[in-house]
N, C-alpha and C positions, 0 to 999 in steps of 0.2 A: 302335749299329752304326756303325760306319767303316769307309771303303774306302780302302787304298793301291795307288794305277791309275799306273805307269808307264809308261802309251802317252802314243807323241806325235804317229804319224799316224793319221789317219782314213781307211784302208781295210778291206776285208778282212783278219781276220789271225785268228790261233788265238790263246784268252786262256785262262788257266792261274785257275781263280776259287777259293783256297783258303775255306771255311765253316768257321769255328768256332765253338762251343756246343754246346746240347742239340740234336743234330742224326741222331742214331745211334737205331735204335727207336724210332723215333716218324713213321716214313712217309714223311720226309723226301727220299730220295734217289726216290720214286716220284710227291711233287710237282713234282720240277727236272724229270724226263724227261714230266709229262704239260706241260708251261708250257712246255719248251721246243720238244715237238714240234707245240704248238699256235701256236708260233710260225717252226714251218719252218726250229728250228736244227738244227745237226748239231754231235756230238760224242758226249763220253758223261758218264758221274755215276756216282763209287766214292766207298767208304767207307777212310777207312783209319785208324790207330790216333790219329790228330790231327784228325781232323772231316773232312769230303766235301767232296772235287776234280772241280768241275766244269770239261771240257777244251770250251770251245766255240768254235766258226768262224762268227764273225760281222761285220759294220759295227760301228762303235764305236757306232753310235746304235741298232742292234741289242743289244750289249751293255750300253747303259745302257738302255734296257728292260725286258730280263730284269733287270736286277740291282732295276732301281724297281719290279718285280711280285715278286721273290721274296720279301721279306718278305711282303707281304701275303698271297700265296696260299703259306704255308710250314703245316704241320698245327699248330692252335692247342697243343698239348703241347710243341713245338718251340720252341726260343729261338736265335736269333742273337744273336751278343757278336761277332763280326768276322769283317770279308770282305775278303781281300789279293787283289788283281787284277793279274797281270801279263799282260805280251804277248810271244808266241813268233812264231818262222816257222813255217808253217805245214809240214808236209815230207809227207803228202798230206792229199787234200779225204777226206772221213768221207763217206759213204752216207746216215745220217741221224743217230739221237740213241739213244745206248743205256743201258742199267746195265752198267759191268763191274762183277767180282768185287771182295770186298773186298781189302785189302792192308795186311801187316803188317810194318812196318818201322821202327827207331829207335825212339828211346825218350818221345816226345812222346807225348802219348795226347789223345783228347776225351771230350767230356762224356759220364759213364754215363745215361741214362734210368731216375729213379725209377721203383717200381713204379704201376703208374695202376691206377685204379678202373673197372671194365669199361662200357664207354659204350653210349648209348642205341642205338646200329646194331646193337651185339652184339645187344641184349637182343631189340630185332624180329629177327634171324637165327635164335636159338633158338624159334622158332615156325615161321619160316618155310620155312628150311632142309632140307631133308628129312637128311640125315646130318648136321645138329647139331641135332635137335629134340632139347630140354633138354637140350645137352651143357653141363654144367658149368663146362670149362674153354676154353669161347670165349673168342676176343681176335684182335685183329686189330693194325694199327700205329697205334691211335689208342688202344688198352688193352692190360692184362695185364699180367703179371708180367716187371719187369725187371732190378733191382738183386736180389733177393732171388733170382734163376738164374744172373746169370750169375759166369764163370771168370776170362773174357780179355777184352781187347780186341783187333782189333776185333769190335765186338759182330754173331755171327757162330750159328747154331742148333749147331753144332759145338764152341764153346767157353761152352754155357748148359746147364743139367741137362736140357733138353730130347735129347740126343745120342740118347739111347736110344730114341728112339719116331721109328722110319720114318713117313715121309710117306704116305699114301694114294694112290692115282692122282688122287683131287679134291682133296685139300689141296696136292699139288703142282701142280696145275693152275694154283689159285689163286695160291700163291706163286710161281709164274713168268711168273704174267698185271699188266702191268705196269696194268692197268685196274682191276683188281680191289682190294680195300681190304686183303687179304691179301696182298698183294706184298709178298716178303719181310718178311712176320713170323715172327720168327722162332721163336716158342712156338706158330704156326699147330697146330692139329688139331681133330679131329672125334671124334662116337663110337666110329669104323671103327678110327682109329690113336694116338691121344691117352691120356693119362691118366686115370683113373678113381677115384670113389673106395671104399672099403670100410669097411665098419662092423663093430665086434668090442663083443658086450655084457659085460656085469660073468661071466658066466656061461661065456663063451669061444667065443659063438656067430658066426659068420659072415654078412655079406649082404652082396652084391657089386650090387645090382640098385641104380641112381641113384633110380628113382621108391618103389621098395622102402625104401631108406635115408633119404629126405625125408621118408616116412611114420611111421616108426621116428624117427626125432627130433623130430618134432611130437608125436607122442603122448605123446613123454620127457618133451619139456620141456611140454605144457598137463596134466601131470598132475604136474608139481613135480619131475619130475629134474634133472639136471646131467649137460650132455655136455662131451667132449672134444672139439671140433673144429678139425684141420687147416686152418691161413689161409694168408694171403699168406707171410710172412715168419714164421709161427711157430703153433704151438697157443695156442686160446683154451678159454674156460671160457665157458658158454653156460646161462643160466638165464632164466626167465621172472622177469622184473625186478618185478610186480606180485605175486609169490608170496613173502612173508616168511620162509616155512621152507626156500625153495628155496634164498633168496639167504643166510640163513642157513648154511646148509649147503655152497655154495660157498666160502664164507669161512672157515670150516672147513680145506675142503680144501686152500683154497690158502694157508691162517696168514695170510690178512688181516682182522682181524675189527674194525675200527673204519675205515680209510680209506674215503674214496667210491670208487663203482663205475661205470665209467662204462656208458651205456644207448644199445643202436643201436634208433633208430623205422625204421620201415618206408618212411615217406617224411618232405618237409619238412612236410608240412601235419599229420601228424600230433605233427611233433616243436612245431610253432608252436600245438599246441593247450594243450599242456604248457609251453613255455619262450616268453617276451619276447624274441626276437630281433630284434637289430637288423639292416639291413639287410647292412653287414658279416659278422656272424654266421652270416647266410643263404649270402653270397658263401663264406664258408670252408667252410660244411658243403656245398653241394652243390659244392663243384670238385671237380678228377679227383684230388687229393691224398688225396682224404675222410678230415682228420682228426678226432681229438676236437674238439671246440669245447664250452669251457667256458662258460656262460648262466646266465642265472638264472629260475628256476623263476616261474610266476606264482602256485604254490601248491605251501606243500611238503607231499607225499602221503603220500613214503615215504621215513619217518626214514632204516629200512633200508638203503637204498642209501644216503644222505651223510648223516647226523644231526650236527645244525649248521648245516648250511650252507645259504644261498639259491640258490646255484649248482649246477647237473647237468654233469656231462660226457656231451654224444652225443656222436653218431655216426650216419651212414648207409649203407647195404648195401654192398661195395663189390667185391664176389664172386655171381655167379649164386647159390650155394647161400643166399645171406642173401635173397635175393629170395624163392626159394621156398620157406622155411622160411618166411617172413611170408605169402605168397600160398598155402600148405597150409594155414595156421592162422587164420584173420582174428579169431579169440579174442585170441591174443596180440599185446597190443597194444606189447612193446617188450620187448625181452631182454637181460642183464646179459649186455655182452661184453668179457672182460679177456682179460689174455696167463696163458698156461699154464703155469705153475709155481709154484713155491712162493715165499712170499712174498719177493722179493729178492733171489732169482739169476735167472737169465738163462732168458727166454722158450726153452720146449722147442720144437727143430726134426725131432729126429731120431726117425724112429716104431718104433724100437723102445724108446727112454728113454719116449716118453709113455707106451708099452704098461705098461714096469717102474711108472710112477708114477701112473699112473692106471688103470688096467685094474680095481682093488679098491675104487677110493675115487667113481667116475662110475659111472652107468648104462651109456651108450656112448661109443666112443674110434671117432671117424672120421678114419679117414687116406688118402690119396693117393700114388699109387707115381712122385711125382715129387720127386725131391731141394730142399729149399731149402738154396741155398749158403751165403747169407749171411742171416744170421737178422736181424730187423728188428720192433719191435714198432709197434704205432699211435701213430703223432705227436698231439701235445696243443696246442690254441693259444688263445690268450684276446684278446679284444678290449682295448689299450690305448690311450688317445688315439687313438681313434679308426680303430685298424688292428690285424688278428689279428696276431700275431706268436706263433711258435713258442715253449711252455713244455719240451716234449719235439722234440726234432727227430728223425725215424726217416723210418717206410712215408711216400713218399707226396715227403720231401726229400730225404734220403740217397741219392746222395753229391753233391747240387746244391754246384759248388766257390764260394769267394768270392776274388773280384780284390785281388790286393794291389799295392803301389806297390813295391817292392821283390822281388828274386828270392827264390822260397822252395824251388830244386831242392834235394832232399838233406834238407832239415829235415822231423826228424819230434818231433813237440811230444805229449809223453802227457799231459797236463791236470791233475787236480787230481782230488777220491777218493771224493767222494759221489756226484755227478751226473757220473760219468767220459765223457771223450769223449777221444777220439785225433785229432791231424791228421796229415797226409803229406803236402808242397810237390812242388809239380811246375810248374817255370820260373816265373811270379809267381803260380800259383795255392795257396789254400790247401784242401783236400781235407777236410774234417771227417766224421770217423768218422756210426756212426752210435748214437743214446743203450745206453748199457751198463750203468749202475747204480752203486752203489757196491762199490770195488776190494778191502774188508777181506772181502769174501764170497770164498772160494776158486771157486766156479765164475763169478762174475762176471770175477775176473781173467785164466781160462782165455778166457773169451769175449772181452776184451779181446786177448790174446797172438791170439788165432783171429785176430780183426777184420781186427790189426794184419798179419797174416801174407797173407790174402786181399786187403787193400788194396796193400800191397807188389806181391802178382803182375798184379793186376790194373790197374792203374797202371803196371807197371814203376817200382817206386819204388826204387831203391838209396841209402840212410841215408849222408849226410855227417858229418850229428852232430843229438845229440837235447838236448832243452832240455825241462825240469821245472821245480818247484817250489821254491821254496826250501824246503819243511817236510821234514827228513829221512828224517822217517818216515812219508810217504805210501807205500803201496805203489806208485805210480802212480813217485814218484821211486828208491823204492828199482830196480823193477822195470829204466827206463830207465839207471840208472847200470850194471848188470851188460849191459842191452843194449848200451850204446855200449862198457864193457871186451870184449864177447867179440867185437867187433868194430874194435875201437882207435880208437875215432873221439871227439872230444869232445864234452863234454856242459856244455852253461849253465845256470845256475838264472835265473827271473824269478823277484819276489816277485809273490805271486797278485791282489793288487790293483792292480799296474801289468799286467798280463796281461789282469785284467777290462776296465782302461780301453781299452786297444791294440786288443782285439777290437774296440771299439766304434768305435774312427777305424780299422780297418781296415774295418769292413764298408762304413764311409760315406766312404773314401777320405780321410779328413781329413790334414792333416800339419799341422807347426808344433806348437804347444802350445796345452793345453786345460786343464780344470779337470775336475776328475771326482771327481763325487759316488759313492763306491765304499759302499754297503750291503747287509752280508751276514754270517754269522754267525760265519765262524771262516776266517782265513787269516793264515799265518805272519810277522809282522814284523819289522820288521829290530833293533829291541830284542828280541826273542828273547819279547816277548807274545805277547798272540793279538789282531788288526787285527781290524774288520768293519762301523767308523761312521767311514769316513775320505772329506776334501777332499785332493785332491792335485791339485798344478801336474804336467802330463805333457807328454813328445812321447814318438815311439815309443822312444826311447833309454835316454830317464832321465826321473827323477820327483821331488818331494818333496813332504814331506805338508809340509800347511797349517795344519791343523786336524782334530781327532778328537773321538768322544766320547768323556765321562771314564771312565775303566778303571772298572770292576767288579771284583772278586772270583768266583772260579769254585768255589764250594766241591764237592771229587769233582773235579774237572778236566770230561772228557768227559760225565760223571754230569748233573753242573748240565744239559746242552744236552740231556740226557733226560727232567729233572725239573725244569720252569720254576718250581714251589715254593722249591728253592733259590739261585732269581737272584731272586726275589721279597724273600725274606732277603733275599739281599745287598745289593740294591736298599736298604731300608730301612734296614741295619746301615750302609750307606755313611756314610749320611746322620744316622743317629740315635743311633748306636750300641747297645747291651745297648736303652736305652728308645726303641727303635723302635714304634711308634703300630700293630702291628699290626693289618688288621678282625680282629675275633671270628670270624666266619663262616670267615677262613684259619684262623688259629690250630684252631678245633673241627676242620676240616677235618685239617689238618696233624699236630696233635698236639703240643704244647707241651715234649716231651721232644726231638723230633725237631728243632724250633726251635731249641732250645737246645744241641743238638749242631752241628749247622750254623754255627750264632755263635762257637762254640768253634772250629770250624773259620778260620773267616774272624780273629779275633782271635790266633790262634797261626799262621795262615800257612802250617799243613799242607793239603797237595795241593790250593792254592788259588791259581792261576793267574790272573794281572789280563786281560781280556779288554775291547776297545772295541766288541764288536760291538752291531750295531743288532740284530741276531736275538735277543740275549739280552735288552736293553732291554723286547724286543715281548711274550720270555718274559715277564717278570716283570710286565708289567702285565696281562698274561693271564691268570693266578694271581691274584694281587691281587683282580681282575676276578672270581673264579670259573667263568671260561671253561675254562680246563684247567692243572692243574699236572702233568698228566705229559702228555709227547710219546709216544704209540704208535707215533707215524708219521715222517718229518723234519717238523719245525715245522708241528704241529697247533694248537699253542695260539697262534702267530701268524697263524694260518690262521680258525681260527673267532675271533679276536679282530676280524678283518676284518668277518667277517660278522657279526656282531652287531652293528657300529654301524648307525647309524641317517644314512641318506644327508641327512635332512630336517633333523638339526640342525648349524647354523654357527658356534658358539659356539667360541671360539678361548683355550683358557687363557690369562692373565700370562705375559710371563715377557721378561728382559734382555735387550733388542735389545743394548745395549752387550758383552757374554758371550750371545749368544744360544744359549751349548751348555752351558749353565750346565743341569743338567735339576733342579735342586732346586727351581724352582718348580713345574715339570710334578708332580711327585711330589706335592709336599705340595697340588696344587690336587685332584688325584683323590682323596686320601686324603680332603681335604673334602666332595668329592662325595659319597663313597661314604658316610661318616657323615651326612651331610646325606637320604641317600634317594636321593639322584638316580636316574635309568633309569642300568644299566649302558651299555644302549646309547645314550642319551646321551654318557659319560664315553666311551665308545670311540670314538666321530666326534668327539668334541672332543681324545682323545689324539691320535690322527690328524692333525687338521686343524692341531695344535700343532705335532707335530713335525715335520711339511713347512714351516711356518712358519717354523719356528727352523735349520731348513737352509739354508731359501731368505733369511734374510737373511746367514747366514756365509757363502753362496754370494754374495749380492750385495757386501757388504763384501769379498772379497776381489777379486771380479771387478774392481774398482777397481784395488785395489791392484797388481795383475799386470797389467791391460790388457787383459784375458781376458772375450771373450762366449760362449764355444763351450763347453757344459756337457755331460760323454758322462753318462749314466746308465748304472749297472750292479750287477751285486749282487742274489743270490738271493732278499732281500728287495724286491725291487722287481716280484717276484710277486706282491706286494698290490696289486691294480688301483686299489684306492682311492687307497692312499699314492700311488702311481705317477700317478694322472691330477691328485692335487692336487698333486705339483711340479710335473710340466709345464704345466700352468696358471701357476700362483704363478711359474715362471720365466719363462715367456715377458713375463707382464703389467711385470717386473722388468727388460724390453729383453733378456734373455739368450735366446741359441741353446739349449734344449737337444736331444739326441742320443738316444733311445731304443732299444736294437738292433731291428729288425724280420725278420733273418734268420735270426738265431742265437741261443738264450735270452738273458735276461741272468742267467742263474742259472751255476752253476762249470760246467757245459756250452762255454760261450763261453772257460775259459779255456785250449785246447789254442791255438783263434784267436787271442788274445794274446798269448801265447807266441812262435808261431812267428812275428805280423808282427816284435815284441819283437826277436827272434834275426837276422828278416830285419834289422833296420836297424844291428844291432849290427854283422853279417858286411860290408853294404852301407858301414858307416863307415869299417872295417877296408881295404876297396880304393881309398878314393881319401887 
């Protein structure tokens, strides 16, 4: 926080106190009037579409008072990023200290308030209350739903899907009692006047009664059904996580039938009876964000839900109805809760879609007759070096903006096509969409055009020019090139791996030039390959690579990155040609006609594309591995390659510090392992631990050479917590800085972020 105070006498005087941040929905404007009138000032406290204007008549040592207790007494959900202080004549004295109305004006906007996780005051008011005893949809200004209702700014009961539900004579009471913790909340309601929800069975039967409809799902699900129920930001799928045929059958439903599922306990102490949480870990799961937080099991129970893996994705309640669905059942000890659709398009919002999709295939479909605007699924976050950082960013972050050094009004950045995310600048802020999925799905891409369209109004964003990808044929770049013609406005390409690194000295304000370790599986190069095991020298402007891994062959193009068997091939065909050292156990696996078609492939050069990615590297040694030669999922087989090493071994392959990205000795030292017996999960912590090695000395050799300490980290693959915690170790001990994103994945999520700072400094060079 910082203050710009152009006073220069010390009397009496009226001072104009602009607040910016997360300051809107969150109580804010009913801590400045109870602080100031406990301090005997006069003025007043509005809201308007750029953060809250406080107008107060004080001494300067009065005003510097208030301004050194508003932080501290501001509602912890609340964030300040700056405070401009100026001083007026006063033109009359004020009576005391009020709220006015909010005001909408020009096109600056403030921070939206994520949705929050309904707090512990709520949950004693639901007992206590007499008109919200078990009202479901309590919330006050310290909880409830906010990004996922509302329209407009300023954020306003008038411009949220709440419009439709009159107040009561006590919920207005409430909301206009400025003592009260309902002041001005703006989703305020009761049983009397609020939202409700309703239950419809496979059979088309109706229940409208709340303690009725909590009973009816406990009995569903402790007797092994699957419900549909209406969340925050979107329908979920709701199983009893302990029952096999249950979660079975969910999977089913939704065409997910091999990825993990993540699991909501009831409380922490139950989730710690089950998962080794660090203390971190703890910090993520119980904040008001309540994301997944990905852990590791102390004992794996249930293949079921993640087979392979040592890690669980929870969760905790973060809706009244999750509470009493645990508190009706004290049987069910933890319930499989995902987003409600089909595997891969976009979380259902709308209740009469879930009815059409589910109504046949669930026991019950529970909905709520209040609109979600903006659809939002549950954020996912994993502990790295020693801090959670968002894997999925949605419920909980979305639309928290990130500060850029450069102007970014006008730039709207559509990102890149798996992990798609959208941004939109507004004056140096950058605006990141919220996770959307990948764009070749057609209802994904509709949900992205939605996003894009709702962010626009709700922001007041009007597009200067859009900036993409260099890969042609992303729908992501096809999509924004026809946007920016039906609009005439121009359109830039970044290549994706200068975009990965940008995001990362943007999140951390960095400038100048940097070195960035880009690992990840497929993005477009300026040789017209496929990039994704690249060193490059960066600033935000321009780039050049340094160093890569050695190209591969892609036998099938796309195919290979579905079927890590054949980068496994190619892997060894690089290397060995036709008398490649195949194991047996591949080959019996694979099939020896199938091999030899593949080789044909890679030898004649048909639809075999040379690729540097580290994703596919991770394939092939996964395969090899007999961990997984087919990907069900994005990058399973680098995924459980993870997991099966063995943390306790430190054994570090051979291999040429002088060519340290030589990987032909990595190769041929596992291939001897593997003939030798070795544990796989040995040979997996020692691949590991090798090829962080042999980064971290190209990184160090080069660091030399360039003059360069400052190392960003990025790249989908750097979802491997392993790999990830062994560079940034190995780099720090090496003297080098390294950078790790902590707000924004570092998976192609991050790269709308990159893009736009990208654009911003290109347009910023362009004016002077």
């Amino acid at each position: 926080m910082f203050i710009k105070d152009s006073e220069k006498l010390l009397q009496m005087n009226q001072y104009h106190i602009h607040i910016k941040g997360l300051v809107q929905g969150v109580g804010f404007r009913p801590s400045v009037y109870r602080l100031a009138t406990e301090m005997g000032l006069r003025g007043y406290v509005d809201n308007s579409n750029d953060g809250v204007l406080v107008v107060l008549q004080a001494t300067h040592a009065q005003k510097e008072r208030f301004l050194r207790a508003l932080d501290t007494s501001a509602p912890a959900v609340s964030s300040i990023e700056e405070i401009e202080v100026s001083r007026h004549k006063a033109v009359e004295r004020y009576a005391g200290f009020d709220i006015a109305p909010s005001r909408s004006s020009g096109e600056e906007i403030t921070r939206v308030s994520p949705d929050i996780a309904i707090c512990p005051d709520c949950l004693r008011d639901r007992k206590q209350q007499l008109h919200r005893i078990n009202y479901p949809f309590i919330n006050c200004t310290h909880c409830g739903p906010r990004f996922s209702i509302i329209k407009e700014l300023p954020y306003d009961r008038g411009v949220t899907t709440m419009n439709g539900f009159e107040m009561c004579d006590r919920c207005r009471a409430e909301y206009s009692d400025v003592h009260d913790r309902r002041f001005h909340a703006q989703p305020i309601a009761c049983n009397e006047c609020g939202p409700h929800y309703t239950l419809r069975d496979s059979e088309g039967r109706e229940e409208g009664t709340y303690a009725s409809i909590v009973a009816r799902v406990v009995q569903t699900l402790v007797a092994g059904g699957v419900v549909a129920l209406k969340g925050m930001g979107g329908y979920n799928l709701l199983c009893d996580a302990d029952n096999e045929q249950a979660v079975n059958r969910l999977r089913q439903i939704k065409g997910r039938y091999a990825k993990p599922l993540a699991v909501m306990y009831c409380d922490e102490e139950a989730v710690a009876a089950d998962l080794a949480l660090s203390d971190e870990e703890l910090r993520a799961l119980t904040s008001w964000r309540r994301p997944i937080v990905l852990a590791q099991e102390k004992e794996h129970r249930a293949p079921w839900l993640n087979k392979g893996y040592k890690s669980l994705g929870v969760l905790l309640p973060y809706m009244a109805i999750h509470y009493d669905l645990f508190a009706a059942a004290p049987a069910l000890r933890r319930l499989v809760v995902t987003s409600g659709n089909a595997s891969g398009t976009p979380i259902v919002i709308a209740d009469g879609e879930a009815h059409d999709l589910f109504d046949k295939q669930v026991d019950l479909v529970v909905s709520y007759n209040r609109e979600i605007y903006n659809r939002v699924d549950d954020s996912v976050v994993c502990e790295y070096d020693g801090l959670c950082r968002p894997v999925r960013r949605a419920r909980g972050y979305t639309p928290e903006p990130l500060h850029n050094v450069q102007p970014t009004e006008g730039i709207l950045a559509v990102g890149a096509e798996q992990v798609s995310c959208f941004a939109i600048g507004k004056k140096e802020d950058i605006l990141l969409g919220q996770y959307i999925g990948e764009l070749s799905c057609r209802e994904n891409l509709g949900f992205f055009e939605e996003a894009v369209s709702h962010f626009s109004r709700m922001f007041r964003f009007e597009p200067r020019c859009v900036v993409c990808d260099l890969h042609p044929d992303y729908y992501a770049t096809v999509w924004g090139e026809q946007y920016a013609a039906e609009r005439n406005i121009p359109v830039y390409r970044v290549q994706h791996h200068h975009a990965h690194a940008v995001a990362v000295m943007a999140e951390y304000g960095l400038t100048g030039e940097v070195l960035a370790l880009c690992l990840d599986g497929t993005g477009y190069g300026d040789d017209c390959t496929i990039w994704g095991g690249e060193l490059l020298r960066c600033s935000r402007s321009e780039y050049s690579r340094l160093a890569h891994q050695p190209y591969l062959p892609m036998p099938g193009g796309d195919v290979a990155a579905r079927e890590p068997w054949r980068m496994a091939v190619a892997l060894l065909y690089s290397l060995y040609g036709e008398d490649m050292p195949l194991p047996s156990d591949f080959v019996k696996r694979i099939g020896a006609d199938r091999i030899r078609l593949v080789s044909r492939m890679i030898a004649s050069r048909v639809n075999t594309p040379l690729s540097s990615g580290a994703g596919r590297l991770f394939d092939a040694v996964a395969s090899l591995l007999g961990v997984a030669d087919f990907n069900r999922y994005q990058a399973e087989a680098p995924q459980k390659l993870e997991q099966l090493a063995d943390n306790a071994v430190s054994k570090i392959y051979y291999f040429d510090k002088e060519a340290p990205l030589d990987f032909s000795w990595l190769v041929v030292a596992i291939l001897s392992d593997l003939q030798k017996g070795v544990p796989r999960s040995e040979i997996a912590m020692a691949f590991h631990r090798t090829y962080a090695a042999m980064w971290c000395v190209a990184l160090a050799k080069q660091a030399i050479r360039q003059k360069l300490s400052r190392v960003v980290l990025c790249g989908g693959v750097l979802q491997n917590r392993l790999l990830t915690d062994l560079l940034m170790s190995m780099l720090r001990r090496l003297g080098l800085q390294p950078y790790l994103p902590a707000v924004v994945p570092c998976n192609d999520a991050a790269i709308a972020v990159g893009q736009m700072a990208v654009a911003a400094a290109w347009l910023d060079r362009r004016k002077k």
